[in-house]
mmCIF file of the N, C-alpha and C atoms, coordinates in Angstrom:
data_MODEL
# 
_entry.id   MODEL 
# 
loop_
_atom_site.group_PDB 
_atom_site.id 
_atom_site.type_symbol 
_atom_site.label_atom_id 
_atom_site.label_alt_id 
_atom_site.label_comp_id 
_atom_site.label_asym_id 
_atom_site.label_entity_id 
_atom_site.label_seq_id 
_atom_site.pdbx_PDB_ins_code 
_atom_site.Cartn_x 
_atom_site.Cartn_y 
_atom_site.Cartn_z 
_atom_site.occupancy 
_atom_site.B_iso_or_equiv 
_atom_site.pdbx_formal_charge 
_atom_site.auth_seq_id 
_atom_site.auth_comp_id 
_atom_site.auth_asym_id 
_atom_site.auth_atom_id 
_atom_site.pdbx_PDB_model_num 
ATOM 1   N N  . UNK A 1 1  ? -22.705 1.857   -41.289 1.00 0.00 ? 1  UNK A N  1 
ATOM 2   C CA . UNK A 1 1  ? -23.205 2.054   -39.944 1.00 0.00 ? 1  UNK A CA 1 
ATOM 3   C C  . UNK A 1 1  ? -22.857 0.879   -39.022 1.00 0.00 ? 1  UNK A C  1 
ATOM 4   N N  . UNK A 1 2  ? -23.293 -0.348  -39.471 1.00 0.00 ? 2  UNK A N  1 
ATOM 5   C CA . UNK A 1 2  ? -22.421 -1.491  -38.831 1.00 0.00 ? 2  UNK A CA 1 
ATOM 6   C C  . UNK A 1 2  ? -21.035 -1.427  -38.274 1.00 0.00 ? 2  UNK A C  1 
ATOM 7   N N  . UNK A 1 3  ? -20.124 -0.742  -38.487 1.00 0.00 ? 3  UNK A N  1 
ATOM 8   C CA . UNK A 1 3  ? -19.088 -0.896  -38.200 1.00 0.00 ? 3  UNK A CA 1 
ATOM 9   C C  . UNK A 1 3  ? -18.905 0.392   -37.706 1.00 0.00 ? 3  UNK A C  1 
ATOM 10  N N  . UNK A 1 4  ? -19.429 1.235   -37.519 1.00 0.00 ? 4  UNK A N  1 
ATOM 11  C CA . UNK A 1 4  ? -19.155 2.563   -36.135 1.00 0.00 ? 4  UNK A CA 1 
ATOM 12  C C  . UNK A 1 4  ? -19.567 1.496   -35.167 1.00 0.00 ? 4  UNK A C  1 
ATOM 13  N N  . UNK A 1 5  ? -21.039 0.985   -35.366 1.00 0.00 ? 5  UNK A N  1 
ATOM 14  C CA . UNK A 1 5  ? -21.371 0.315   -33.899 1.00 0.00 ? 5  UNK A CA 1 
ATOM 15  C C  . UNK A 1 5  ? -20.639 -0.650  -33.405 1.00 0.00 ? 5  UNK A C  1 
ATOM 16  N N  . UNK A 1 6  ? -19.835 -1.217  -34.290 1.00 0.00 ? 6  UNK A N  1 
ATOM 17  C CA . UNK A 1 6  ? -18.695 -2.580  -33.746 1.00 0.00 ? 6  UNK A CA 1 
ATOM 18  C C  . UNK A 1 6  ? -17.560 -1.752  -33.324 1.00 0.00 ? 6  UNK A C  1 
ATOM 19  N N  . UNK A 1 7  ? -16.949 -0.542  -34.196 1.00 0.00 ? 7  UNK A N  1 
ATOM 20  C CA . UNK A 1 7  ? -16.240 0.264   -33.212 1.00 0.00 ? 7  UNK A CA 1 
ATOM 21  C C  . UNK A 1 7  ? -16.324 0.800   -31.948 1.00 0.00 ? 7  UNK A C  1 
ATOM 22  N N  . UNK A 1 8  ? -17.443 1.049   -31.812 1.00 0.00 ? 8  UNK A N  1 
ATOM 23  C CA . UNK A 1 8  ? -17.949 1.662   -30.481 1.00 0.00 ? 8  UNK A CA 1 
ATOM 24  C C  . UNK A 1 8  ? -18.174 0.807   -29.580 1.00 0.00 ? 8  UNK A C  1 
ATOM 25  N N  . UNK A 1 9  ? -18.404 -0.736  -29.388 1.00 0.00 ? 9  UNK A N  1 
ATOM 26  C CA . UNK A 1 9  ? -18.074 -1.795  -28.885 1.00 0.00 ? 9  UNK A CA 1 
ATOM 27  C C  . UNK A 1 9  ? -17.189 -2.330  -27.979 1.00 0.00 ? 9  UNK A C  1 
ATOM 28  N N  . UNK A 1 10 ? -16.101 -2.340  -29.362 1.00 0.00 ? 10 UNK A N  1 
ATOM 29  C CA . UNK A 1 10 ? -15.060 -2.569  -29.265 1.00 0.00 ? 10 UNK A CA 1 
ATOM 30  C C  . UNK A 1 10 ? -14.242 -1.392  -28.125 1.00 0.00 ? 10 UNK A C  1 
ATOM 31  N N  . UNK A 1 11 ? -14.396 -0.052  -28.114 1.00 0.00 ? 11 UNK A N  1 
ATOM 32  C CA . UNK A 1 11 ? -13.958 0.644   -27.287 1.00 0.00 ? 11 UNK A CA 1 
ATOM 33  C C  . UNK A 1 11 ? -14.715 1.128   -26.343 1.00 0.00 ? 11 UNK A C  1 
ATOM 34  N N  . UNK A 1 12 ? -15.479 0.394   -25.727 1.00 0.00 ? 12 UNK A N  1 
ATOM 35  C CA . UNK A 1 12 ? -16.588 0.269   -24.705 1.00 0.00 ? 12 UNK A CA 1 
ATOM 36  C C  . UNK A 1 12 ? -15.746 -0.685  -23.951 1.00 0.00 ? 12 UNK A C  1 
ATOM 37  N N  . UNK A 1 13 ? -15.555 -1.795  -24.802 1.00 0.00 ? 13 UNK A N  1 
ATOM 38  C CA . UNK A 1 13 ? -15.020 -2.885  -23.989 1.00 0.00 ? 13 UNK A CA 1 
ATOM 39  C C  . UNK A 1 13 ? -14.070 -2.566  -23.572 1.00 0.00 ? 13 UNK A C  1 
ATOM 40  N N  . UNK A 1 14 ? -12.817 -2.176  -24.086 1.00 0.00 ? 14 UNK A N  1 
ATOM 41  C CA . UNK A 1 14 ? -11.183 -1.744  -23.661 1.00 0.00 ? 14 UNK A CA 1 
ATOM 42  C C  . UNK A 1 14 ? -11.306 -0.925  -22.685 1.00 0.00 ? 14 UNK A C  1 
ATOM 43  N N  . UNK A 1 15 ? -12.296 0.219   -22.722 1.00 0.00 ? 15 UNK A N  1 
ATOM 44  C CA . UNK A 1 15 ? -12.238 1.262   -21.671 1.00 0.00 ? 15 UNK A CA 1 
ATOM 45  C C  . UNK A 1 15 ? -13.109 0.550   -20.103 1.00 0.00 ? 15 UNK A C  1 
ATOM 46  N N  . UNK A 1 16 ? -13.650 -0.200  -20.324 1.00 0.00 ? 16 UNK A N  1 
ATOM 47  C CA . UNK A 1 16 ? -14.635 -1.062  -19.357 1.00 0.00 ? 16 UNK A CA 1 
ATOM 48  C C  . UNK A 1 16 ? -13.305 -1.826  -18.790 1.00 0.00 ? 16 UNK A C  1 
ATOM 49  N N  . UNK A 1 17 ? -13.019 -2.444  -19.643 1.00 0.00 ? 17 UNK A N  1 
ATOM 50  C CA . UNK A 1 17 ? -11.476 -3.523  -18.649 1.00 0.00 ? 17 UNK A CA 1 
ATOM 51  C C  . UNK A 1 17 ? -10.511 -2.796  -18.333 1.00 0.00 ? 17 UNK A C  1 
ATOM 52  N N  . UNK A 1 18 ? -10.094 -1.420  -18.728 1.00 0.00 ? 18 UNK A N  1 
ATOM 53  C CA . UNK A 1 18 ? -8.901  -0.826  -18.094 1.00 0.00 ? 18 UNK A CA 1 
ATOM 54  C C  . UNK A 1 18 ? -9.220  -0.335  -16.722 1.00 0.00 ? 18 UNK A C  1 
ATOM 55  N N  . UNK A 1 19 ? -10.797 0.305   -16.532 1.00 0.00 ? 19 UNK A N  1 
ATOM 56  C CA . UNK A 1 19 ? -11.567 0.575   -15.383 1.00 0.00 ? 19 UNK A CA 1 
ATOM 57  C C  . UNK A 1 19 ? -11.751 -0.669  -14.202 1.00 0.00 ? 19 UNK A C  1 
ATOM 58  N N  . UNK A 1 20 ? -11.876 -1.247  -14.744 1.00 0.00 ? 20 UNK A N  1 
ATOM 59  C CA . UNK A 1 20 ? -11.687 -2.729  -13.635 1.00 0.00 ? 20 UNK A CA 1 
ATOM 60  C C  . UNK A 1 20 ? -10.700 -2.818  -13.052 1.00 0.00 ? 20 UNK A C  1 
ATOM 61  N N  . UNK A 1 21 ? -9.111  -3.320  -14.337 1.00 0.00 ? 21 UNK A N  1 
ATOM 62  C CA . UNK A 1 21 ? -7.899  -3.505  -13.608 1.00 0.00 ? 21 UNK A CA 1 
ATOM 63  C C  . UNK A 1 21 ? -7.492  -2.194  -12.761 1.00 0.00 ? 21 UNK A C  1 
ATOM 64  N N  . UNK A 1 22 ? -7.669  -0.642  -13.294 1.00 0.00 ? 22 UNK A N  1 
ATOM 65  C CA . UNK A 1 22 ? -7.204  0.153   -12.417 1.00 0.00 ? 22 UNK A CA 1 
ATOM 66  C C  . UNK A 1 22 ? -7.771  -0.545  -10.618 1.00 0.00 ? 22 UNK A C  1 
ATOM 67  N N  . UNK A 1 23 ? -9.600  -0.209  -10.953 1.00 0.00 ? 23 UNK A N  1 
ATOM 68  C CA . UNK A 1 23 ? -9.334  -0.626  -9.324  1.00 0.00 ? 23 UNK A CA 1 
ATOM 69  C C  . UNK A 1 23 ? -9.506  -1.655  -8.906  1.00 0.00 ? 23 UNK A C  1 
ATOM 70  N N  . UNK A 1 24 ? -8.976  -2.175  -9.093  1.00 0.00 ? 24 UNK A N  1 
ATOM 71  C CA . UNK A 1 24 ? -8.335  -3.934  -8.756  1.00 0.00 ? 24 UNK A CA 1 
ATOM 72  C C  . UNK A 1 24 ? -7.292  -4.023  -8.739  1.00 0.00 ? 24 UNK A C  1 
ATOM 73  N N  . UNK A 1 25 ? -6.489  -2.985  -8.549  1.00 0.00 ? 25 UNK A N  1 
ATOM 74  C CA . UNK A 1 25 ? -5.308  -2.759  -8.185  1.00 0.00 ? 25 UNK A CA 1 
ATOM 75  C C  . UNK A 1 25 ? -5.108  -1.422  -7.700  1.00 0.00 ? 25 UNK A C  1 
ATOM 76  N N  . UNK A 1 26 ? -5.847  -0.720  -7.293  1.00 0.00 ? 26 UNK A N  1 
ATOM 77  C CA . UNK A 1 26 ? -5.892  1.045   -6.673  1.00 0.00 ? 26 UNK A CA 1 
ATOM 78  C C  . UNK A 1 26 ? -4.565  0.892   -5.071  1.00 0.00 ? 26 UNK A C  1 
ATOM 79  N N  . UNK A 1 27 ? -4.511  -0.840  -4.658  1.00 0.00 ? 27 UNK A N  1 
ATOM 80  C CA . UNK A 1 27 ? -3.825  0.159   -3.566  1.00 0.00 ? 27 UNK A CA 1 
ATOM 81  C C  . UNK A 1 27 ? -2.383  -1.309  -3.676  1.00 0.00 ? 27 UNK A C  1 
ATOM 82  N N  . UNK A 1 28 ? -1.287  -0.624  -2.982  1.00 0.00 ? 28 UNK A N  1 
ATOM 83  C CA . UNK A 1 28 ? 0.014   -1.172  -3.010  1.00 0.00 ? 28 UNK A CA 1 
ATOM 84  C C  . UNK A 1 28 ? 0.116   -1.460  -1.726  1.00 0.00 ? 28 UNK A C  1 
ATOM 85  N N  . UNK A 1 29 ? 0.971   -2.708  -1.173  1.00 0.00 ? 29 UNK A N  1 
ATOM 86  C CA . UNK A 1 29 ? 0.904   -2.487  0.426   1.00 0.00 ? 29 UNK A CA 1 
ATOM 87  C C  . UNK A 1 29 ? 2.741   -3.224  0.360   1.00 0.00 ? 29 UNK A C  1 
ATOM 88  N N  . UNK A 1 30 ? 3.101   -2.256  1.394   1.00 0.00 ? 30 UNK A N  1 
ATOM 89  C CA . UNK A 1 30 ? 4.508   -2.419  1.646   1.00 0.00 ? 30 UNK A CA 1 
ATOM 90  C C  . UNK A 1 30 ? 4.657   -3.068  3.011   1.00 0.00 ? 30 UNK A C  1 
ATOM 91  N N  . UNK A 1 31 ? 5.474   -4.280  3.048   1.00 0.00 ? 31 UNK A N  1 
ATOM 92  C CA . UNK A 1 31 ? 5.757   -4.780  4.203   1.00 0.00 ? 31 UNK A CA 1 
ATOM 93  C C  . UNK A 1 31 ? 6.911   -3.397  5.705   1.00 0.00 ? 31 UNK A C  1 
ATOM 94  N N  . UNK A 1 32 ? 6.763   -3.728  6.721   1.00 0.00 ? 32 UNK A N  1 
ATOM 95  C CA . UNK A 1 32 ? 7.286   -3.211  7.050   1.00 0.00 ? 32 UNK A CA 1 
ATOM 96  C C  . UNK A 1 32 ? 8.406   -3.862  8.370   1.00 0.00 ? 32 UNK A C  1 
ATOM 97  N N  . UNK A 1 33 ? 9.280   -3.751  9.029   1.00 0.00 ? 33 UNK A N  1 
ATOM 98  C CA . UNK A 1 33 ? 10.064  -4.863  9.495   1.00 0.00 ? 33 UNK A CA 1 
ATOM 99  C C  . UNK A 1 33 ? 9.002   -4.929  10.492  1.00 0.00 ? 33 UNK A C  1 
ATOM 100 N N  . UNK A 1 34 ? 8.485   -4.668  11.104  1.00 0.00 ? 34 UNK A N  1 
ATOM 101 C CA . UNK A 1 34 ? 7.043   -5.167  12.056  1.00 0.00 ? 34 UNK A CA 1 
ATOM 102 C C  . UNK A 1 34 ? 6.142   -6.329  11.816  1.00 0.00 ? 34 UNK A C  1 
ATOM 103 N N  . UNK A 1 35 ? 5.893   -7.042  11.674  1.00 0.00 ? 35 UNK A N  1 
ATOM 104 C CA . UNK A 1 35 ? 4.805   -7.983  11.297  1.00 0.00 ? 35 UNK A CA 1 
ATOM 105 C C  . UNK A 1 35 ? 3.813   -7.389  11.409  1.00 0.00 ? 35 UNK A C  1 
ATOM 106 N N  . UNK A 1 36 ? 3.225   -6.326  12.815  1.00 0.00 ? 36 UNK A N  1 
ATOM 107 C CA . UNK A 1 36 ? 2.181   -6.061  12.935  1.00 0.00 ? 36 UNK A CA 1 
ATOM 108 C C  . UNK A 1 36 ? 1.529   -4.572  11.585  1.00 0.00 ? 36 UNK A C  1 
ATOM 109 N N  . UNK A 1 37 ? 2.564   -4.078  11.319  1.00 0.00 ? 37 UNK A N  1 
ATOM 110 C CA . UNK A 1 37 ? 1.941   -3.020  10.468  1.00 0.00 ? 37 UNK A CA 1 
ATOM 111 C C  . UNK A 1 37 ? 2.738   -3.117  8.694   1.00 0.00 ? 37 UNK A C  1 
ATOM 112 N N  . UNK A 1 38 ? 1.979   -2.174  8.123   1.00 0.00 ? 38 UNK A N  1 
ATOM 113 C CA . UNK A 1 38 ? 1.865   -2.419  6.749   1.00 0.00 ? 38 UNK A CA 1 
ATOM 114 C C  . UNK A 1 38 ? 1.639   -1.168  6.086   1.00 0.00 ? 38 UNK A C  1 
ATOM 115 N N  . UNK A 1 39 ? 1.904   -0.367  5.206   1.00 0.00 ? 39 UNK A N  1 
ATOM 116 C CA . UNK A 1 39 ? 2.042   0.896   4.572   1.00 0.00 ? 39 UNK A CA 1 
ATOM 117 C C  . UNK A 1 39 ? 1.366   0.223   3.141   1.00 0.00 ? 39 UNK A C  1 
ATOM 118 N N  . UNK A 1 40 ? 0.019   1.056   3.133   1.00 0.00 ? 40 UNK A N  1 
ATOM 119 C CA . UNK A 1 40 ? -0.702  1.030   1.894   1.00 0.00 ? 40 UNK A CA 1 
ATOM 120 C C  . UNK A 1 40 ? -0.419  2.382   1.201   1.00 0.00 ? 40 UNK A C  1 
ATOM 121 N N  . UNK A 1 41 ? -0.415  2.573   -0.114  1.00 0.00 ? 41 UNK A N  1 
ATOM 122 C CA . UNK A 1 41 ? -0.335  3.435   -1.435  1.00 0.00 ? 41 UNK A CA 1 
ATOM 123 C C  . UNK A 1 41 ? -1.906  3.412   -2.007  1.00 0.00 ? 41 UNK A C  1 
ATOM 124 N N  . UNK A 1 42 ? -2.523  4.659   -1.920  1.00 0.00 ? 42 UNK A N  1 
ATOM 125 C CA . UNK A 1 42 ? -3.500  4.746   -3.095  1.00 0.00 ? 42 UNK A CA 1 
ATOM 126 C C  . UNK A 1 42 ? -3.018  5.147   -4.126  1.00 0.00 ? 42 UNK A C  1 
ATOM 127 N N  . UNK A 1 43 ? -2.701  4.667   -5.399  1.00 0.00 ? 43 UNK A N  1 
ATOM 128 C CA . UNK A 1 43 ? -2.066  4.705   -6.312  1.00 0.00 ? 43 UNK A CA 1 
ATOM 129 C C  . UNK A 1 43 ? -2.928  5.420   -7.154  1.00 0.00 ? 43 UNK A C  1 
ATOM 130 N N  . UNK A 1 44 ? -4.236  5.617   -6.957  1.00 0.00 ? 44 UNK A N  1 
ATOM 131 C CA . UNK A 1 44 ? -5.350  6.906   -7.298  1.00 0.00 ? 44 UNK A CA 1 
ATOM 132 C C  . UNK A 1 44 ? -5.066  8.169   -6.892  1.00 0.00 ? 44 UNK A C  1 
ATOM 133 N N  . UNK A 1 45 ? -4.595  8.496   -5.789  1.00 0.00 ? 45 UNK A N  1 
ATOM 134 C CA . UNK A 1 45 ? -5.004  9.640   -4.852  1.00 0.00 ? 45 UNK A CA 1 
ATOM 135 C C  . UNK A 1 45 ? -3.237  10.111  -4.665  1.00 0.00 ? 45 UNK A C  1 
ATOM 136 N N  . UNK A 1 46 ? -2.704  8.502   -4.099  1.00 0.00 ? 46 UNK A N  1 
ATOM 137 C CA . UNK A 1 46 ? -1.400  9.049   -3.922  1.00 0.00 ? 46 UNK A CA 1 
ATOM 138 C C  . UNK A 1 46 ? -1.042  9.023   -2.370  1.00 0.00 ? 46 UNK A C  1 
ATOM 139 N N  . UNK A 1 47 ? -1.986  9.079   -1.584  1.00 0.00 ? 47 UNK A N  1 
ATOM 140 C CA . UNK A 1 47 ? -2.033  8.885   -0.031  1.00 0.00 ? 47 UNK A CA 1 
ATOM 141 C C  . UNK A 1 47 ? -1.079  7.560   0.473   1.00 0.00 ? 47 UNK A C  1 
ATOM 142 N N  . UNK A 1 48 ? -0.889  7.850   1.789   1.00 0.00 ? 48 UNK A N  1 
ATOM 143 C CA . UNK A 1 48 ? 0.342   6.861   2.261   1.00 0.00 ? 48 UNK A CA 1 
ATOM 144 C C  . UNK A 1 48 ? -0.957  6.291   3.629   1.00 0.00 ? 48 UNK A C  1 
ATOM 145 N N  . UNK A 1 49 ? -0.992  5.355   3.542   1.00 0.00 ? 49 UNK A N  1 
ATOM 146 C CA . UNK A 1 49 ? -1.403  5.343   4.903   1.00 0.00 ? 49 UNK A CA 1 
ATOM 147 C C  . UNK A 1 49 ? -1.071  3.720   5.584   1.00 0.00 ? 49 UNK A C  1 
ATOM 148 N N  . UNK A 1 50 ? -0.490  3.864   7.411   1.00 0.00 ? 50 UNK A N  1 
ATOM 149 C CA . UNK A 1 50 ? 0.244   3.050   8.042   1.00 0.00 ? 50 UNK A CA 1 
ATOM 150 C C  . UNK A 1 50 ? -1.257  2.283   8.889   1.00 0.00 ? 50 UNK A C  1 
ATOM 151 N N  . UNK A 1 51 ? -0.944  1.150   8.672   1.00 0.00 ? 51 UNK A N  1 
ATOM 152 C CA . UNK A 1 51 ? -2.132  0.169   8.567   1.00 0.00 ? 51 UNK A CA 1 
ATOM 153 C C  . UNK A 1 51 ? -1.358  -0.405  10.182  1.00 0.00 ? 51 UNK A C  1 
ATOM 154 N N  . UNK A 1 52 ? -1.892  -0.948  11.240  1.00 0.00 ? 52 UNK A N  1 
ATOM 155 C CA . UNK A 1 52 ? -2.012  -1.665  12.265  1.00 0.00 ? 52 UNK A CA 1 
ATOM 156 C C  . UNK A 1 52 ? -2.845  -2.432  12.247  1.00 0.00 ? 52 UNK A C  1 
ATOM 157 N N  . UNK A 1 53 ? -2.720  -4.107  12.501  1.00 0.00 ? 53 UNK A N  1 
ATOM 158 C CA . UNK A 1 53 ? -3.556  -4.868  13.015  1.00 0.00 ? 53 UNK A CA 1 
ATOM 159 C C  . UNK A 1 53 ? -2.741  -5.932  14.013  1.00 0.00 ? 53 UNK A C  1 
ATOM 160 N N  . UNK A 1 54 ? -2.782  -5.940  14.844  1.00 0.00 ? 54 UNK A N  1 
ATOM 161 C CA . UNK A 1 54 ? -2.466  -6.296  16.510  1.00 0.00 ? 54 UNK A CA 1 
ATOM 162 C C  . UNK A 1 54 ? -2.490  -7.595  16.843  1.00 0.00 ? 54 UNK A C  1 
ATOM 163 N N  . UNK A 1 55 ? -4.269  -8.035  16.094  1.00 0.00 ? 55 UNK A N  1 
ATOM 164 C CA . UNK A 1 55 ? -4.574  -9.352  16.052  1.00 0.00 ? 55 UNK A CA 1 
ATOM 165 C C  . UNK A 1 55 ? -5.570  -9.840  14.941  1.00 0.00 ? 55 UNK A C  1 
ATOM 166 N N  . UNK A 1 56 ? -5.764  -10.628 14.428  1.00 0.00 ? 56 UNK A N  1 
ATOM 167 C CA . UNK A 1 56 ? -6.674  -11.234 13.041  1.00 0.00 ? 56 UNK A CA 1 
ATOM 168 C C  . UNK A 1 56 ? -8.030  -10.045 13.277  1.00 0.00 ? 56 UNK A C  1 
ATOM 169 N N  . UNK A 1 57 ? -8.042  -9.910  12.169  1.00 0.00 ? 57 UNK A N  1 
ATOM 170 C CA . UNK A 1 57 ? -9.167  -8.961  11.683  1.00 0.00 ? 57 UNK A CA 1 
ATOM 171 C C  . UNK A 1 57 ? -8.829  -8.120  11.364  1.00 0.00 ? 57 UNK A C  1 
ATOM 172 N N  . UNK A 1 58 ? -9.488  -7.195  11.193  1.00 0.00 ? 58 UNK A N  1 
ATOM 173 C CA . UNK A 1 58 ? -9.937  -5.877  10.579  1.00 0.00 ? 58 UNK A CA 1 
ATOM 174 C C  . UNK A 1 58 ? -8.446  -4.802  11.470  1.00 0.00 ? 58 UNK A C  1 
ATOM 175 N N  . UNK A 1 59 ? -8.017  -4.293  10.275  1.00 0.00 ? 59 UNK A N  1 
ATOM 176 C CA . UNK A 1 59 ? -6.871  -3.195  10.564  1.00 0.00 ? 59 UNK A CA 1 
ATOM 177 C C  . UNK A 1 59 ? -7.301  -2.262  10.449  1.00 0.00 ? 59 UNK A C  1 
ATOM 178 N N  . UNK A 1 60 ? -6.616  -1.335  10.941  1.00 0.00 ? 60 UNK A N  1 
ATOM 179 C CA . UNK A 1 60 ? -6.917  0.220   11.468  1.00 0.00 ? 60 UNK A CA 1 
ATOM 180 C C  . UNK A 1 60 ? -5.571  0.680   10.952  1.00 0.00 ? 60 UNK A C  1 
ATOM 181 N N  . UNK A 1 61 ? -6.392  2.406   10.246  1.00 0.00 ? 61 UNK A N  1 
ATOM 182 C CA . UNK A 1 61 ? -5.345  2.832   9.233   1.00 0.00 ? 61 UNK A CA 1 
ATOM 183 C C  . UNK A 1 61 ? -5.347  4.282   9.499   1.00 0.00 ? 61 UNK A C  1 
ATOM 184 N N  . UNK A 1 62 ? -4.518  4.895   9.898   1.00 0.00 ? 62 UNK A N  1 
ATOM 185 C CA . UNK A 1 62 ? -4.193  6.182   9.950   1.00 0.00 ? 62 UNK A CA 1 
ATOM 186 C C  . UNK A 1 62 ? -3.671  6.696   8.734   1.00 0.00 ? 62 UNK A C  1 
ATOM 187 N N  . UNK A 1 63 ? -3.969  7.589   7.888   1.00 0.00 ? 63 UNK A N  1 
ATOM 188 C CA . UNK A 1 63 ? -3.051  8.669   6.977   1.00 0.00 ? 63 UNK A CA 1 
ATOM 189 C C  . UNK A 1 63 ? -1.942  8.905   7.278   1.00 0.00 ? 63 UNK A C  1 
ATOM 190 N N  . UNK A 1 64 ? -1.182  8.769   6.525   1.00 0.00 ? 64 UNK A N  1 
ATOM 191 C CA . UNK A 1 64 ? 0.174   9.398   7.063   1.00 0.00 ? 64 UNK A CA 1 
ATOM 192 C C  . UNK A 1 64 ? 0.923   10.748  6.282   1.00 0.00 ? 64 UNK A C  1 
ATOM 193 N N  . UNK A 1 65 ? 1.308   12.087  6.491   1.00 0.00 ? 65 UNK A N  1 
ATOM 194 C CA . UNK A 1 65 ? 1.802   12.736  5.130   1.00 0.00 ? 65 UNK A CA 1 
ATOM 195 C C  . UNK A 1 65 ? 3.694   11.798  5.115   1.00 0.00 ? 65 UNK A C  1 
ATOM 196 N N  . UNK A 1 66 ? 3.557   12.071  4.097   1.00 0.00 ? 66 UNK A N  1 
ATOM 197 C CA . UNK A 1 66 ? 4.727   11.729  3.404   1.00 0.00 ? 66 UNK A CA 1 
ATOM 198 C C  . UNK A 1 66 ? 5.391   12.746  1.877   1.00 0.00 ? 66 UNK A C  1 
ATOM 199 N N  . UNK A 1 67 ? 6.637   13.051  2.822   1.00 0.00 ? 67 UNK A N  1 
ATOM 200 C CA . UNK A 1 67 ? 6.873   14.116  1.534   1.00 0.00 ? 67 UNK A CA 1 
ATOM 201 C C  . UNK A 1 67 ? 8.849   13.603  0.792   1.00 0.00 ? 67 UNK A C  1 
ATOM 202 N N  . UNK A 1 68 ? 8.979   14.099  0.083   1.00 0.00 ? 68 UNK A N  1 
ATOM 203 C CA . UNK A 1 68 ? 10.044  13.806  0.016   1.00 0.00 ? 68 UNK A CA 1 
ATOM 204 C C  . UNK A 1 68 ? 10.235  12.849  -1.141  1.00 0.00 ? 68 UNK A C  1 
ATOM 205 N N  . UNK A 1 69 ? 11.230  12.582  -2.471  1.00 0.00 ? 69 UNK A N  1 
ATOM 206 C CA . UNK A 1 69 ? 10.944  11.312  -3.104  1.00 0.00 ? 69 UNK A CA 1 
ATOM 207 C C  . UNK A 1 69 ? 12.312  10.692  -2.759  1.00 0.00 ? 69 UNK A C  1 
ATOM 208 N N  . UNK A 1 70 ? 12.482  9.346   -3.672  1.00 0.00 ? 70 UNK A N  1 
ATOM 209 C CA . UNK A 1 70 ? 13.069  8.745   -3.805  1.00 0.00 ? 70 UNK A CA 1 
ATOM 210 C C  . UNK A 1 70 ? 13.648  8.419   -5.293  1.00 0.00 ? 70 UNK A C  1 
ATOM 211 N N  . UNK A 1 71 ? 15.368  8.856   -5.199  1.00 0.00 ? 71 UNK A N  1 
ATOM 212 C CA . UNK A 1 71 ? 15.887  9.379   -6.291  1.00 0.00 ? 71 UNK A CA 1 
ATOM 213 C C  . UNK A 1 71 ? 16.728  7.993   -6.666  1.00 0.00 ? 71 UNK A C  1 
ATOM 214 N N  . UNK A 1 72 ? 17.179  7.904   -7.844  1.00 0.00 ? 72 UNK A N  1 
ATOM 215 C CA . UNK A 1 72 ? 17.698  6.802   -8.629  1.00 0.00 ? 72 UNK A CA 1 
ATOM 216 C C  . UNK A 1 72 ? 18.913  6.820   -7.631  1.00 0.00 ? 72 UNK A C  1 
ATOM 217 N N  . UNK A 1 73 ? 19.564  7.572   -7.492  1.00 0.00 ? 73 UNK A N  1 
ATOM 218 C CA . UNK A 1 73 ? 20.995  7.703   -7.634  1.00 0.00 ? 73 UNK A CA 1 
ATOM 219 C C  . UNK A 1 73 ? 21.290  8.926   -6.617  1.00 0.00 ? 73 UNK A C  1 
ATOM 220 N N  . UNK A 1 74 ? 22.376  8.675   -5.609  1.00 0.00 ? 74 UNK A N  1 
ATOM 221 C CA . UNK A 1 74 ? 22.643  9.748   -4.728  1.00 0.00 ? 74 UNK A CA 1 
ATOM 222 C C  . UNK A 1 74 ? 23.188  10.925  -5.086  1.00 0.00 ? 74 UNK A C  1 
ATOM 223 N N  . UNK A 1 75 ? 22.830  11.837  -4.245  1.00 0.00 ? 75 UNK A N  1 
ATOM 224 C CA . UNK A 1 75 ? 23.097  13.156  -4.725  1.00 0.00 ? 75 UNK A CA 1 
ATOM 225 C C  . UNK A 1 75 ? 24.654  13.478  -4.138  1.00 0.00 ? 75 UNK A C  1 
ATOM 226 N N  . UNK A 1 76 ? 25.560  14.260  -4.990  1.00 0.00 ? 76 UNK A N  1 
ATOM 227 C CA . UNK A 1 76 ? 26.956  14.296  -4.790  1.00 0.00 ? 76 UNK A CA 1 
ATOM 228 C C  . UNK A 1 76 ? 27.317  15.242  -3.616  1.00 0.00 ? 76 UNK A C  1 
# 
């Protein structure tokens, strides 16, 4: 019995820290040649959304759709 409960522990813990790093890292942000704006990724959801901030503080973020991927290698 000791050692289900150290198993069960043990994968308490792993599943507890993979839940952290996911969101502690949920979003991606892409520079854009603008200084002023910035393209975030919810890497959860999948959403694109184009971030503005004008001046220090708090940015403002519109959704954006985005369709279309991006392929290794051009098409012939």
């Amino acid at each position: 019995m000791p050692v289900l409960v150290g198993a069960a522990m043990i994968a308490a813990a792993i599943l507890l820290s993979t839940l952290i790093t996911v969101a502690g890292t949920r979003f991606v942000g892409m520079d854009s040649p603008s200084e002023e704006t910035v393209w975030l990724i919810d890497r959860l959801t999948g959403s694109v959304y184009r971030c503005q901030a004008s001046e220090r503080g708090r940015a403002s973020c519109d959704a954006q759709a985005a369709t279309g991927s991006v392929s290794d290698r051009p098409k012939p």
